[in-house]
C-alpha positions as CSV (number, residue, x, y, z in Angstrom):
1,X,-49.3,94.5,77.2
2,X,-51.5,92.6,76.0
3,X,-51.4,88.8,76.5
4,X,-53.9,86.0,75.2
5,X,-52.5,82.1,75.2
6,X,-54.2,79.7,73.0
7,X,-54.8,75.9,74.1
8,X,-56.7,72.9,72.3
9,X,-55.2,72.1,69.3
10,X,-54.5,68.0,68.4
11,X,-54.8,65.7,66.0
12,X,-58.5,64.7,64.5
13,X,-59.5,62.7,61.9
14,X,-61.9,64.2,59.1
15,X,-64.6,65.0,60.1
16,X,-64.0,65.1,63.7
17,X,-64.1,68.0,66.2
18,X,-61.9,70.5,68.4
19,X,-62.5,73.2,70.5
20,X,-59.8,75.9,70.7
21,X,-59.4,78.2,73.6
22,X,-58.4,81.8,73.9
23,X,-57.7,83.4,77.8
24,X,-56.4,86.3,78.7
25,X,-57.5,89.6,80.9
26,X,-58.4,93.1,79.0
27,X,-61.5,92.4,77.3
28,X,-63.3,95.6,76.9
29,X,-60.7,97.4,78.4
30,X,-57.8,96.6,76.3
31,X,-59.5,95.6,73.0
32,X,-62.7,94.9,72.3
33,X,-62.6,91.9,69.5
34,X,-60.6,88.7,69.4
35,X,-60.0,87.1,66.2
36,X,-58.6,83.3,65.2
37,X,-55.7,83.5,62.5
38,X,-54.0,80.1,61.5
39,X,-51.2,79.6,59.1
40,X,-50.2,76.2,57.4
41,X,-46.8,75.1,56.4
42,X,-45.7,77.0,53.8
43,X,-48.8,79.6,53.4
44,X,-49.2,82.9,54.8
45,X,-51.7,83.4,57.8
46,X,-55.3,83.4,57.1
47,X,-58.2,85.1,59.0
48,X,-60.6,82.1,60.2
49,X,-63.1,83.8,62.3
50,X,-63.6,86.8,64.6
51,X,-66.2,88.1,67.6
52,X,-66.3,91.7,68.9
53,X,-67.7,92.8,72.1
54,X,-70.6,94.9,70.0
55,X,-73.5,92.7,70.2
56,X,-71.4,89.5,70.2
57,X,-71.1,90.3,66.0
58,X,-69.3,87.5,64.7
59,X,-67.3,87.5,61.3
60,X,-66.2,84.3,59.6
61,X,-63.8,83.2,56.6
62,X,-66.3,81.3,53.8
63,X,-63.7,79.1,54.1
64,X,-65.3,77.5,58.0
65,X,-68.8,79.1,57.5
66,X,-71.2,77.1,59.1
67,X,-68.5,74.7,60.5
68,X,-66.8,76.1,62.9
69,X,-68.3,78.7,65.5
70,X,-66.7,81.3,67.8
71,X,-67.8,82.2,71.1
72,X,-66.9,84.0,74.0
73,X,-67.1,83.3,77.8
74,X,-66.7,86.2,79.7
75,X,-66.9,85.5,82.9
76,X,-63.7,83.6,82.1
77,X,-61.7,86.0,79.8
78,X,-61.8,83.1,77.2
79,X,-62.9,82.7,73.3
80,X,-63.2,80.0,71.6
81,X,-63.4,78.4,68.7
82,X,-65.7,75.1,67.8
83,X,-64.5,73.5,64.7
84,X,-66.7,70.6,63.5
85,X,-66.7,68.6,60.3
86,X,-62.8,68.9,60.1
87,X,-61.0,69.1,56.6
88,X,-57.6,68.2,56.1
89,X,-57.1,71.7,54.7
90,X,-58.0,73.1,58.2
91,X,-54.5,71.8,59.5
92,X,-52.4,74.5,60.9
93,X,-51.2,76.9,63.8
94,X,-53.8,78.6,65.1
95,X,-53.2,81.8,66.9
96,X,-55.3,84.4,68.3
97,X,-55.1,88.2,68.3
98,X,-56.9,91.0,70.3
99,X,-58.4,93.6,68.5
100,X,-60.2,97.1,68.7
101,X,-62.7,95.3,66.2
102,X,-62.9,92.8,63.7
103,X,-61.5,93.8,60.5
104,X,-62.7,92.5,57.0
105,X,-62.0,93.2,53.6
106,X,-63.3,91.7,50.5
107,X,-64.1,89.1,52.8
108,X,-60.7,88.8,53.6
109,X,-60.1,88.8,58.1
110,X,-57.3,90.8,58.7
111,X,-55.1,92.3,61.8
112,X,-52.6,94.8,62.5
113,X,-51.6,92.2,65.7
114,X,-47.8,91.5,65.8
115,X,-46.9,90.2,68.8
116,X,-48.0,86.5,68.1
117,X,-47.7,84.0,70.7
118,X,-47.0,80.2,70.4
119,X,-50.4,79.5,68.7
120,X,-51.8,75.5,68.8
121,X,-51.1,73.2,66.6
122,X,-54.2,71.6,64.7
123,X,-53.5,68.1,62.5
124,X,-56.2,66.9,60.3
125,X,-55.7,63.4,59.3
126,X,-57.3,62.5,55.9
């Protein structure tokens, strides 16, 4: 089964920074993309950003582009996510999810993941 635990959220001011971690074992075994999903109180879950094992390709929402950055450490089974310049909007649970690939439509990021776990909470303080 697989298993990734997500760690770094807080609270920031606008403007500020996090860095959000993904770890868990299966990489390229299991699946082969991780993407970061967040949902806010009373939305649905959103697609924020996404990197597959191909070439490192990265997909974003338009929503973060060129604020926030995934990356992936492999030699630590671990993904994260650098979010700079920090809007209020941004607030939320973020959660991670393994893939076979990063999925995108209409330049919407989407999953067929289910088994969420606890996500991190991110507060954006305006």
């Amino acid at each position: 089964q697989m298993q990734l635990v997500e760690d770094g959220g807080g609270v920031v001011q606008a403007g500020g920074s996090l860095r959000l971690s993904c770890a868990g074992s299966g990489w390229g075994s299991t699946f082969h993309a991780v993407g970061w999903f967040r949902q806010a109180p009373g939305k649905g879950r959103e697609g924020v950003a996404c990197i597959q094992e191909t070439f490192g390709a990265t997909r974003y929402a338009d929503s973060v582009k060129g604020r926030f950055t995934i990356s992936r450490d492999s030699a630590k089974n671990t993904v994260y996510l650098q979010m700079d310049h920090l809007k209020p909007e941004d607030g939320g649970v973020y959660y991670c999810a393994p893939d076979l690939a990063c999925r995108e439509l209409g330049g919407t990021l989407l999953t067929s993941f289910s088994s969420w776990g606890q996500g991190t909470q991110v507060t954006v303080s305006s």
